[in-house]
C-alpha positions as CSV (number, residue, x, y, z in Angstrom):
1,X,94.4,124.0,97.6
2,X,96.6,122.6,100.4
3,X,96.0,119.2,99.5
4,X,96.6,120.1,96.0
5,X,100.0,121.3,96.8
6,X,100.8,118.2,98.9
7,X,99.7,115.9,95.8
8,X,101.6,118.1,93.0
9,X,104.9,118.4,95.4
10,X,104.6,114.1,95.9
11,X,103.8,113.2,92.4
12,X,107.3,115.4,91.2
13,X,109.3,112.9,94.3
14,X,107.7,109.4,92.5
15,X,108.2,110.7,89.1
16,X,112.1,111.0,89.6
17,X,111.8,107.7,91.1
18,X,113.7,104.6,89.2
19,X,111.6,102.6,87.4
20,X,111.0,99.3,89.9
21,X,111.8,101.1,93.2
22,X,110.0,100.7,96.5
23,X,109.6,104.2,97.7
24,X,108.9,105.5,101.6
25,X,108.0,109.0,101.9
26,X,109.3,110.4,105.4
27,X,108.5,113.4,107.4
28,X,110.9,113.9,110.2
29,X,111.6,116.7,112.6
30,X,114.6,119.0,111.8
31,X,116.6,117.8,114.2
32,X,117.6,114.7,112.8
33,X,118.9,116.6,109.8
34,X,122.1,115.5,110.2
35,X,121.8,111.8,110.5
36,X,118.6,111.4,108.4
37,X,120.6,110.4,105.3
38,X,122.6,107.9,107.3
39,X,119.4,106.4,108.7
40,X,117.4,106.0,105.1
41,X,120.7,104.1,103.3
42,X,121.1,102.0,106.4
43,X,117.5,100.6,106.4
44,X,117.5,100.8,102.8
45,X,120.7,98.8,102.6
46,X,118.9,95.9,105.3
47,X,116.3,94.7,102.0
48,X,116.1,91.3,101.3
49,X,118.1,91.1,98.2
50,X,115.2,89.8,96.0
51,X,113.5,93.2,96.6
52,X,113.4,96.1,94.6
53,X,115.7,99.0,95.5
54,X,114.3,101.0,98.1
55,X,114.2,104.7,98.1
56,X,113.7,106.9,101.0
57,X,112.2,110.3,100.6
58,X,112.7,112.7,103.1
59,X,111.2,116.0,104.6
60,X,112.4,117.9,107.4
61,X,110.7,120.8,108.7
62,X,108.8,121.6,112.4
63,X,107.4,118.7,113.9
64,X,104.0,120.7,114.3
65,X,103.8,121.6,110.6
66,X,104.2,118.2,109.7
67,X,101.4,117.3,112.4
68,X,99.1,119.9,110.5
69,X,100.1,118.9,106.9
70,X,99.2,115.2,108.0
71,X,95.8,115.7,109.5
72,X,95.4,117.6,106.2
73,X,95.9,114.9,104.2
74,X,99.9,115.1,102.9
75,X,100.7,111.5,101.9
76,X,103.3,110.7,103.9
77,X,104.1,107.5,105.0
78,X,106.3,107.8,108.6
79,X,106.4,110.8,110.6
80,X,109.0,111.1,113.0
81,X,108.7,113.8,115.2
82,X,110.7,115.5,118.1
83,X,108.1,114.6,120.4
84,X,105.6,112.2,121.3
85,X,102.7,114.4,121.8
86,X,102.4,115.4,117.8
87,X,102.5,111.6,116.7
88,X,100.5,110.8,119.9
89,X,97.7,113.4,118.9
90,X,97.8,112.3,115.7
91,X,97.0,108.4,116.1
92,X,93.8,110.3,118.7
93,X,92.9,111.6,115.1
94,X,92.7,108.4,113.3
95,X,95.4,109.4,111.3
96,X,98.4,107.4,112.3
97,X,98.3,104.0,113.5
98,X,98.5,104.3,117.2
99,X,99.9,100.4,117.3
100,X,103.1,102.0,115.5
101,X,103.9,104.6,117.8
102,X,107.8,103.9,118.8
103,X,110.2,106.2,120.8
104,X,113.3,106.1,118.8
105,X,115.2,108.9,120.3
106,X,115.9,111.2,123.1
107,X,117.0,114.6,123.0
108,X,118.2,117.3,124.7
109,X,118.9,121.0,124.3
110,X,121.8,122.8,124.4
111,X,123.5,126.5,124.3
112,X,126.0,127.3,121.5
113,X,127.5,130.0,120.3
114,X,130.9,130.6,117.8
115,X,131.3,133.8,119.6
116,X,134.4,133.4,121.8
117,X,133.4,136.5,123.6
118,X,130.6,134.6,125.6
119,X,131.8,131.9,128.0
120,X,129.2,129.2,127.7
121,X,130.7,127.3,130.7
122,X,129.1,129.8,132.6
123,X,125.7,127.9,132.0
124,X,122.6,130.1,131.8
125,X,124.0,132.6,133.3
126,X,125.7,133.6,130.1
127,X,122.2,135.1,129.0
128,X,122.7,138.3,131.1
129,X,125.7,139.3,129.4
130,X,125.1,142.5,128.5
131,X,126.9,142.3,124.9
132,X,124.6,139.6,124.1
133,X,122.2,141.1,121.8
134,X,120.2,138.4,119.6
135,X,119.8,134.9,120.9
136,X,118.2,132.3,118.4
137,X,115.9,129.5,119.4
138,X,113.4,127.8,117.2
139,X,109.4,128.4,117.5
140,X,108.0,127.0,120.3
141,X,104.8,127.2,118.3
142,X,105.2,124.4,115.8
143,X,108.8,122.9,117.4
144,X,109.6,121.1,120.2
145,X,112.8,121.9,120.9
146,X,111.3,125.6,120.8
147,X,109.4,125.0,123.6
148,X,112.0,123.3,125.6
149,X,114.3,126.3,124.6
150,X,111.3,128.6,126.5
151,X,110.8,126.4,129.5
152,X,114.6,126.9,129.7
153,X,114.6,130.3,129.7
154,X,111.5,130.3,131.8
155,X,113.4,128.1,134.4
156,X,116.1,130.7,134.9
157,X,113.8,133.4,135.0
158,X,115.6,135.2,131.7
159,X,111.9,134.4,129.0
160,X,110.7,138.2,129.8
161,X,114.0,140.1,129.6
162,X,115.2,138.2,126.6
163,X,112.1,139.1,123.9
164,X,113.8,141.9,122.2
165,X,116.9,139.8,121.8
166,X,114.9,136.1,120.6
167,X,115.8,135.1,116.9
168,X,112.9,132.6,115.6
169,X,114.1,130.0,113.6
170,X,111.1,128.2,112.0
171,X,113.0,124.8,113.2
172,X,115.4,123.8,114.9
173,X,117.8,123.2,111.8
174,X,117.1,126.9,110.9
175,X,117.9,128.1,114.4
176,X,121.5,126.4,114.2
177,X,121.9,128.5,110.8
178,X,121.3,131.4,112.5
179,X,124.3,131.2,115.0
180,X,126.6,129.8,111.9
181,X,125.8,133.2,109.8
182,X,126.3,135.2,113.0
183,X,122.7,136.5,112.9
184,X,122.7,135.2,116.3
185,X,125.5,135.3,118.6
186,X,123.8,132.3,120.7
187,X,121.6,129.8,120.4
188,X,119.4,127.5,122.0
189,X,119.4,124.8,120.0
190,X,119.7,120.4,120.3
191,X,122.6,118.5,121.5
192,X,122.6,116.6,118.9
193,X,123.2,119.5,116.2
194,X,126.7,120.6,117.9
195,X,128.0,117.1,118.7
196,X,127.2,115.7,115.2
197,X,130.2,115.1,113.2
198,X,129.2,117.4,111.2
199,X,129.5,120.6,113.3
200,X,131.8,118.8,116.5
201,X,134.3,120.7,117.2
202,X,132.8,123.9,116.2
203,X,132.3,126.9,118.5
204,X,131.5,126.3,121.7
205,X,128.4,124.6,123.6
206,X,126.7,123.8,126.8
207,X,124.1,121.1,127.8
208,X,121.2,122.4,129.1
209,X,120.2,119.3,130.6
210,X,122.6,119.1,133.0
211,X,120.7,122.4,134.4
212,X,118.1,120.0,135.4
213,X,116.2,120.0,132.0
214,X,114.1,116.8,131.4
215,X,115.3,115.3,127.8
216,X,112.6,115.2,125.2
217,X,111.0,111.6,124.3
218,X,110.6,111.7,120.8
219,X,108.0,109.3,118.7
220,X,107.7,107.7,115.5
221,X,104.5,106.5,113.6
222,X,103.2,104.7,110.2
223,X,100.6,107.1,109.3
224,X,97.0,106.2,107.7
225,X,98.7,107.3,104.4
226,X,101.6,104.8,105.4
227,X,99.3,101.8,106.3
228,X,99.0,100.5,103.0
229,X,102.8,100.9,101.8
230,X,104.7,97.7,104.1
231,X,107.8,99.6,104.4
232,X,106.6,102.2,106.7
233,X,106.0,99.9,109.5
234,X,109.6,98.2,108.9
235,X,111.1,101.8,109.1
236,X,110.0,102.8,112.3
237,X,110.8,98.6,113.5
238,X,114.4,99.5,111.7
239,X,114.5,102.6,114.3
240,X,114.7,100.3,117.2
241,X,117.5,98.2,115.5
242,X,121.5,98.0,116.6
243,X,122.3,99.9,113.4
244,X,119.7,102.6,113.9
245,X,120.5,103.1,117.2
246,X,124.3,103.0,116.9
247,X,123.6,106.0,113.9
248,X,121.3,108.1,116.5
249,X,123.7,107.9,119.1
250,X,126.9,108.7,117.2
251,X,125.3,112.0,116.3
252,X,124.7,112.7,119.9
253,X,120.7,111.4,120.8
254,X,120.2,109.6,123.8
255,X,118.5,106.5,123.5
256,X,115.3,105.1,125.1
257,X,114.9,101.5,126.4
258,X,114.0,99.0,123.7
259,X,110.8,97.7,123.2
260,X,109.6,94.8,125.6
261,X,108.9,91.8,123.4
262,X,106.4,89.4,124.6
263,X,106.9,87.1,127.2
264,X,106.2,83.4,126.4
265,X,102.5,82.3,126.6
266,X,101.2,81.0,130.3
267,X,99.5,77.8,130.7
């Protein structure tokens, strides 16, 4: 039935296709919700001219449910996850093509809040305010930045006290939401979500990772679905590109060390 759904939910994306376009079908973690868009016209825009118009279809969610959804069989083409472990794991699988597995992007977590009540300049120690009442972070289950939201909280000794007051989003996009609509009054959620220019400015924030919190490696793959479609592997190449890189880092990722290219043959 899963894989039913998956098929069904794909065939309705290609259908409202253009006649004559190349299509990629993208899973990538919530996170990059803000700059996906960017990212798909920008590679889309870098196609030979003889080549049909390329279309980029997107789906953001928790990297671990799009880790599930691929070992059962959803065809997508690219997953790019908030982590390496899930893309890693997945290439252990045979379901990705370890070869393809590219860290595009680093990330880091962050508190934020639009309550001026709580002074997030404080650092962590803003958590044992005793108005604070409901603090969001997303599921360390099935999202990464989830579980580096617990190991922060675990770090400052507050992952006990807080249970009564967490707010689970299912990702991290979802756990920003919840601080907008004020059904949280802080959350713990990525840098890049408060210093995107899409929310800068807003509220307040503080970065975790100056705390002493390692930033989070994250991965992109072709999956086994991808293999046969040629732009998957340019997409995650195009990830590694000036363009792509100047795109991730306006919207506040770090950025890992380019690829090594291959040194000139010894004789």
């Amino acid at each position: 039935m899963m894989k039913l759904i998956f098929s069904t939910f794909m065939l309705m994306a290609l259908l409202a296709l253009p006649a004559g376009a190349q299509t990629l079908l993208v899973a990538a973690a919530a996170d990059l919700s803000y700059c996906i868009d960017e990212l798909g016209a920008a590679f889309a825009r870098q196609a030979p001219p003889a080549e049909a118009k390329i279309e980029v279809k997107v789906s953001l969610g928790a990297s671990g449910n799009f880790f599930t959804q691929i070992r059962n069989g959803a065809p997508f083409d690219v997953f790019l996850s908030a982590d390496m472990a899930y893309p890693g794991q997945l290439a252990k699988d045979g379901v990705a093509d370890g070869a393809t597995l590219t860290s595009y992007a680093i990330g880091r977590i962050a508190l934020f809040s639009l309550d001026a009540r709580f002074d997030l300049t404080r650092g962590m120690a803003v958590l044992q305010d005793s108005r604070l009442s409901r603090i969001a972070i997303a599921n360390p289950a099935v999202a990464p930045y989830g579980r580096a939201a617990k190991a922060a909280l675990e770090a400052a000794g507050a992952w006990q006290a807080l249970q009564p007051k967490l707010v689970i989003g299912e990702n991290i996009a979802q756990t920003v939401q919840f601080v907008q609509t004020g059904n949280a009054q802080i959350g713990i959620v990525s840098y890049a979500s408060v210093v995107s220019p899409r929310l800068k400015g807003s509220g307040s924030h503080y970065l975790i990772s100056d705390a002493g919190m390692a930033p989070i490696e994250q991965g992109a793959i072709v999956t086994a679905h991808g293999k046969a479609n040629p732009l998957a592997p340019r997409f995650v190449q195009f990830l590694s590109s000036p363009a792509a890189r100047a795109i991730l880092q306006r919207h506040g990722f770090g950025l890992p060390p380019l690829p090594s290219l291959p040194g000139p043959p010894r004789g």
